[in-house]
C-alpha positions as CSV (number, residue, x, y, z in Angstrom):
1,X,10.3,0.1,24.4
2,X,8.0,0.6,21.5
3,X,5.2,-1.5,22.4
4,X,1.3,-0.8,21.8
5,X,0.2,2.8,23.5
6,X,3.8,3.7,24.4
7,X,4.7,7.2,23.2
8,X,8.7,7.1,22.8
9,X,9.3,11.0,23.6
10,X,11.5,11.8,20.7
11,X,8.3,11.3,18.2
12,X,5.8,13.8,20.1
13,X,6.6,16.5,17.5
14,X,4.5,14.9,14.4
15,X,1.4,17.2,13.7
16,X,-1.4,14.9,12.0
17,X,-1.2,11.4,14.0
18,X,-0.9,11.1,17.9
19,X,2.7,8.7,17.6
20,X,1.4,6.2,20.5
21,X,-2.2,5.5,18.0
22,X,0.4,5.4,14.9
23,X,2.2,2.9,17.0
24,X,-0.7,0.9,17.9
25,X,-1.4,0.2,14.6
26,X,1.9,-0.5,13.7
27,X,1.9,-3.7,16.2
28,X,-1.6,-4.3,15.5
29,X,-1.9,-8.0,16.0
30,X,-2.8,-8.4,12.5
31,X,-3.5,-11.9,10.8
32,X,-1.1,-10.9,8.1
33,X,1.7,-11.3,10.4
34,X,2.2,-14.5,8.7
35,X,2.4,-13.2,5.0
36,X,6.4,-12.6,3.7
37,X,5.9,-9.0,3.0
38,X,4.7,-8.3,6.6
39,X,8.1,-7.4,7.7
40,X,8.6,-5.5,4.4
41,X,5.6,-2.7,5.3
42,X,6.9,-2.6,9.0
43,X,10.4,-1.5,8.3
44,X,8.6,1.1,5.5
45,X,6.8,1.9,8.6
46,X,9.7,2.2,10.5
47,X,12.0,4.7,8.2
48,X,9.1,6.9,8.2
49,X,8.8,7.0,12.2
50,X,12.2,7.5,12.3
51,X,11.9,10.6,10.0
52,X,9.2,11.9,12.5
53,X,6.8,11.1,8.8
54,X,3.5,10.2,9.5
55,X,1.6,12.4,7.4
56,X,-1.3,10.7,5.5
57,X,-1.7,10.8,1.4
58,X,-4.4,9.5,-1.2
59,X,-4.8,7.5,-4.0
60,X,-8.5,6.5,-5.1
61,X,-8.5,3.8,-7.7
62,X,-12.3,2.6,-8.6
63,X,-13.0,-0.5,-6.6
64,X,-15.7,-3.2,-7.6
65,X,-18.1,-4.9,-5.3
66,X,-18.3,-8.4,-6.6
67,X,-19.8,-10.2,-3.9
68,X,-22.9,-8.7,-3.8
69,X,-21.7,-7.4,0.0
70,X,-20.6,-4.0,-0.9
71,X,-17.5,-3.0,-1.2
72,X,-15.0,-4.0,1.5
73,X,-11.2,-2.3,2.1
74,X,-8.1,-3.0,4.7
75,X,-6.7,0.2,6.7
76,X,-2.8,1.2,6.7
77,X,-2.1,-1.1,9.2
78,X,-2.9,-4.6,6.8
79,X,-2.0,-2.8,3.6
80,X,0.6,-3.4,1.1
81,X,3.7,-1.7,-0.3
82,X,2.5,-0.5,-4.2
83,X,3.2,2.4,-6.4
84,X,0.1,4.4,-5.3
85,X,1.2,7.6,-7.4
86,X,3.3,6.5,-10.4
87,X,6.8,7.8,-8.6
88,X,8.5,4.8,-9.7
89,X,8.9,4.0,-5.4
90,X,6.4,2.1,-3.2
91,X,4.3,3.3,-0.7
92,X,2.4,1.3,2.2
93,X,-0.8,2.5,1.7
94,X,-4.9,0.7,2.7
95,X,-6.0,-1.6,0.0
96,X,-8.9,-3.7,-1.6
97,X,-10.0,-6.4,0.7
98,X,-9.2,-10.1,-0.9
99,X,-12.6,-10.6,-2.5
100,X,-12.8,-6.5,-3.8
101,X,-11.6,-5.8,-7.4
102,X,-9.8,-3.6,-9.0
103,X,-10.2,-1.8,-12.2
104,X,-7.2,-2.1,-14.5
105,X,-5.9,-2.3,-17.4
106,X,-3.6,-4.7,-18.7
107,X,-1.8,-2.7,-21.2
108,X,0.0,-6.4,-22.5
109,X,2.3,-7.6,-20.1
110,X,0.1,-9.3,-17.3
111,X,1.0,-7.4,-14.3
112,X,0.1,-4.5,-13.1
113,X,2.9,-2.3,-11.7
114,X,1.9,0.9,-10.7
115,X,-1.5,2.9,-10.1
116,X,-1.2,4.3,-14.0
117,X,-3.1,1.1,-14.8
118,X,-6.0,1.8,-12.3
119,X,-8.7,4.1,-13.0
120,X,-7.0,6.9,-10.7
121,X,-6.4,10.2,-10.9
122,X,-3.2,9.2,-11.9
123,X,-4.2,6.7,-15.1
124,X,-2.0,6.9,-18.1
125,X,-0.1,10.2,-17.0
126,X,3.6,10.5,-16.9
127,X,5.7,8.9,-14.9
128,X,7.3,10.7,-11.9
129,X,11.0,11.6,-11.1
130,X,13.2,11.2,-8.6
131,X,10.3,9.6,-6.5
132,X,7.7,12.5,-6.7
133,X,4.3,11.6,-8.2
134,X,3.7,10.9,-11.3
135,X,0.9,13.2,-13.6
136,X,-2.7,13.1,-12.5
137,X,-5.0,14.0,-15.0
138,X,-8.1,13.3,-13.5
139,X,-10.1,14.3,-10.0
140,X,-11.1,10.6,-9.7
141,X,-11.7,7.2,-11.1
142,X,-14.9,7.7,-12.5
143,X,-13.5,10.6,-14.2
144,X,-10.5,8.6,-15.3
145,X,-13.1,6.1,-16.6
146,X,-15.1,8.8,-19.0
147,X,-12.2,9.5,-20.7
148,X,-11.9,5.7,-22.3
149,X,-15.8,5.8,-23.0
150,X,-15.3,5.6,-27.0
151,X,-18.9,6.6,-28.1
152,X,-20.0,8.5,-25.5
153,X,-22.8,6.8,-24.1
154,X,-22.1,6.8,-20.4
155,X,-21.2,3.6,-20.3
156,X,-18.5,1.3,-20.6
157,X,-19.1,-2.2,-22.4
158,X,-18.2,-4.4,-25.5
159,X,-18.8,-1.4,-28.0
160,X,-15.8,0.2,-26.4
161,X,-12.3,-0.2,-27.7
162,X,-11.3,-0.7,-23.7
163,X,-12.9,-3.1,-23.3
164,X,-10.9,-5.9,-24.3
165,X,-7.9,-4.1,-22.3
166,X,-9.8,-4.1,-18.7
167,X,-9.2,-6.5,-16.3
168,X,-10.3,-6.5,-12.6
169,X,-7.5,-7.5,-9.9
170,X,-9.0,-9.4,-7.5
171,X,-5.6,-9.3,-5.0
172,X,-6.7,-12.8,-3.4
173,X,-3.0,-12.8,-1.7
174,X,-2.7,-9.3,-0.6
175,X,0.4,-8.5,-1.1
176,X,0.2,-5.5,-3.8
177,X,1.4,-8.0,-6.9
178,X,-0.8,-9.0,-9.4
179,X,0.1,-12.8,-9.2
180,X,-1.0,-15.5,-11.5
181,X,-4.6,-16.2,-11.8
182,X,-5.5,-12.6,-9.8
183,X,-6.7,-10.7,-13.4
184,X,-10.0,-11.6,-14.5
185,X,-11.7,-10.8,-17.5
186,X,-14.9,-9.3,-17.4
187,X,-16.3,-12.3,-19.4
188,X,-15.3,-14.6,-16.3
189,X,-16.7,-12.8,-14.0
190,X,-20.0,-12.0,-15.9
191,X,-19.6,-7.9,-16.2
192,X,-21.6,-6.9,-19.0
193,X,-21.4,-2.9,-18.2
194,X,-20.0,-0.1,-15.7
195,X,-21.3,3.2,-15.7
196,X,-18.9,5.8,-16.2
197,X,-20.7,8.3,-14.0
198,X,-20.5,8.3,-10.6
199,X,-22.1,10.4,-7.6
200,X,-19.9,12.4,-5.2
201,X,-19.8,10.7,-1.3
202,X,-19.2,12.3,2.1
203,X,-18.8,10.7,5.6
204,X,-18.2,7.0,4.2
205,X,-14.9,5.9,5.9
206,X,-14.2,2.5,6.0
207,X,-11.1,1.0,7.4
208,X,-9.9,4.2,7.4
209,X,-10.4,4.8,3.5
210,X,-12.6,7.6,2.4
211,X,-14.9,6.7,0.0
212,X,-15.7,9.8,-2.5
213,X,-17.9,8.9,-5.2
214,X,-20.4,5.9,-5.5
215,X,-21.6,4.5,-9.4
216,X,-22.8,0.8,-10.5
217,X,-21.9,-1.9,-12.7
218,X,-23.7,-4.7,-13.9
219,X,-22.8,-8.1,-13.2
220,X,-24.5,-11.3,-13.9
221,X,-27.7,-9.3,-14.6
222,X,-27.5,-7.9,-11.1
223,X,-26.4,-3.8,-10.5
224,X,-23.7,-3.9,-7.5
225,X,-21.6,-0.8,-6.2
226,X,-18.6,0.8,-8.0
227,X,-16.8,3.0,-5.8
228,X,-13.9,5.1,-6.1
229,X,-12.1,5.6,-2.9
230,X,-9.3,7.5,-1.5
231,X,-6.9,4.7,0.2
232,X,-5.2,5.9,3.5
233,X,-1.1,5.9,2.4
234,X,2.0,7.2,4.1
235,X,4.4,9.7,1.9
236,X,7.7,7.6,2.5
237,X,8.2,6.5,-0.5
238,X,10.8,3.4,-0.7
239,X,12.4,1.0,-2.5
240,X,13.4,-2.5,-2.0
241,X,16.7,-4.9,-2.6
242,X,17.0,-8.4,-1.8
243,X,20.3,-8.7,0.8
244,X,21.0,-11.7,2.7
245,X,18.6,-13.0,4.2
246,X,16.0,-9.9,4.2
247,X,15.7,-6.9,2.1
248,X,17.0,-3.4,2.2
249,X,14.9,-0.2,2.4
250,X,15.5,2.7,1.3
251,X,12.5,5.1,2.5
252,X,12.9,8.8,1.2
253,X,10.1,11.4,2.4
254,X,11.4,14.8,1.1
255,X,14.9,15.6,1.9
256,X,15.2,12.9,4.1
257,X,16.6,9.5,3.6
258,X,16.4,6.5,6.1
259,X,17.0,2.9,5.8
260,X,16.3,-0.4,7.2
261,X,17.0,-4.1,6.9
262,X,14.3,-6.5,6.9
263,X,15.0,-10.0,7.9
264,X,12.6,-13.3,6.7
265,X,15.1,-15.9,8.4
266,X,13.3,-18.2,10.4
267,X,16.9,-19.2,12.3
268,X,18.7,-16.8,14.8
269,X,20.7,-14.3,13.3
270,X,23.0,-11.3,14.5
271,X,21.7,-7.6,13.0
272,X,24.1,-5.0,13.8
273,X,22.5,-1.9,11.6
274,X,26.3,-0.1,11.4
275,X,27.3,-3.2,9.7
276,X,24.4,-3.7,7.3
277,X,24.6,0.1,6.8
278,X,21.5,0.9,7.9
279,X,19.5,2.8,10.4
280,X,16.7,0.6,11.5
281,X,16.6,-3.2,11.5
282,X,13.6,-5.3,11.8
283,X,14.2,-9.3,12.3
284,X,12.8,-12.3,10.9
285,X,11.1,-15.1,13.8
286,X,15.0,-16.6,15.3
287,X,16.3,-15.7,18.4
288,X,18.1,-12.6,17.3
289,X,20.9,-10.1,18.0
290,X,20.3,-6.8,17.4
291,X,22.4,-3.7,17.8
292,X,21.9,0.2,17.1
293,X,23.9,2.5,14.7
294,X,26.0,4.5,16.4
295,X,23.9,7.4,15.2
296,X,20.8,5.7,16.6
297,X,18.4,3.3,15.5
298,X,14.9,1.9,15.8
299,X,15.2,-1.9,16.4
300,X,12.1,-4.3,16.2
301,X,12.8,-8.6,16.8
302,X,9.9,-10.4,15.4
303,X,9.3,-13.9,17.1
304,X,11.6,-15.5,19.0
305,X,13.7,-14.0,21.9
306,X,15.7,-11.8,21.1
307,X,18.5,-9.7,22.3
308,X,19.1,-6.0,22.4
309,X,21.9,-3.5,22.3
310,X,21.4,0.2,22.3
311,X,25.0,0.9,20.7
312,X,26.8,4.1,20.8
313,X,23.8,6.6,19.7
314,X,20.4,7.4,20.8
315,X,17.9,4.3,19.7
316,X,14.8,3.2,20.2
317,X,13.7,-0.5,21.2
């Protein structure tokens, strides 16, 4: 059984994370059990168990306290599924919390798809291929920010052609989509300037997520913390299609591909992951029915009471 603090033997070979904390996390009882992508980033979660993948990666977009409370973040285990490095694939990775913005840029179409719109190391480069990262030009998002600083005064305000462009994504829903009403102007939210330079940080973890450089903004007269951070992420790089009832995942983390089904039915269901063509299957809140591939499978009910059957391979419950 995969429960909190078990450590299913056939995962003690991963070198970075202990698998019973990684598991912890993973069945944290977290409030954003309720939210619809929640099963979503556990089955990413799962495909890259199952590929004994638990190595951590980094993104560090430039984060903005607007509160006036510093600067506040969510670890792996309440993140969200985004493009963290331009690969074209999603990754679960930590995340603003839901009153922390985002630098951005809204380069015309609303949304904001990928980190190549957040002041990144990876902002503006080249798309990746074949779900590696995409091109990162810059060592962080301060450094990122300098290069849009038009007349070269150190700071970035209405004299700059940007400025018009830049948005800050205040992800109120937390779900890694930039949803109606979550982009804010500077002019709404009374930012007059940032500071483009910023001063290299050590030792400030929070949630998990290294912060690495501290600067300032001003914000209804008032100078509050920029920061650009490093947000925990996993490699497993997936994508998603809508099937059924649930969604798909295809999780790919070097040569090796795994896949699950994610259910959000609310009435009981029968998941048999040879049938779905799958590996792992994770299952909405009915009383469900689940059964292994015969090549083996991780299986994970949500609510309800459910049902198990190991199959003809070696799974995991």
């Amino acid at each position: 059984m995969a429960t909190g603090g078990i450590r299913p033997g056939e995962i003690q070979l991963d070198p970075n994370v202990r698998p019973n904390e990684y598991l912890s996390q993973f069945y944290l009882d977290s409030p954003s059990s309720s939210d619809p992508d929640f099963s979503l980033r556990n089955a990413v979660t799962l495909n890259g168990l199952a590929a004994l993948t638990t190595v951590n990666t980094y993104v560090d977009p430039l984060l903005l306290d607007l509160t006036g409370n510093g600067v506040q973040m969510t670890p792996i285990s309440d993140g969200v599924l985004f493009d963290t490095d331009h690969s074209g694939t999603l990754k679960r990775s930590g995340w603003a919390d839901r009153a922390t913005g985002m630098l951005v840029v809204d380069e015309g179409s609303g949304q904001i798809k990928d980190v190549s719109q957040m002041f990144s190391e990876y902002f503006r480069g080249a798309l990746g291929g074949n779900g590696q990262a995409g091109e990162a030009l810059y060592k962080d998002g301060f450094a990122a920010l300098a290069s849009v600083d038009g007349n070269a005064d150190k700071v970035i305000d209405s004299n700059d052609a940007i400025w018009s462009q830049l948005r800050v994504w205040v992800d109120a829903s937390h779900d890694g989509k930039s949803d109606a009403g979550e982009l804010k102007t500077l002019a709404e939210l009374g930012i007059t300037q940032i500071n483009v330079a910023g001063t290299p940080v050590s030792g400030d973890v929070r949630q998990g997520n290294s912060v690495i450089a501290r600067g300032s903004f001003v914000i209804n007269g008032a100078t509050q913390e920029a920061l650009a951070v490093n947000f925990l992420g996993d490699p497993v790089s997936s994508t998603l299609t809508v099937e059924g009832n649930g969604s798909k995942v295809v999780s790919t983390t070097g040569a090796t591909t795994t896949t699950a089904y994610a259910s959000s039915s609310t009435t009981d269901e029968t998941l048999d992951a040879g049938q779905l063509g799958v590996t792992n299957v994770y299952a909405g809140s009915g009383n469900d029915a689940l059964t292994a591939a015969p090549t083996g499978s991780w299986l994970v009910g949500g609510a309800g009471s459910n049902t198990y059957n190991g199959g003809g391979g070696g799974g995991v419950v």
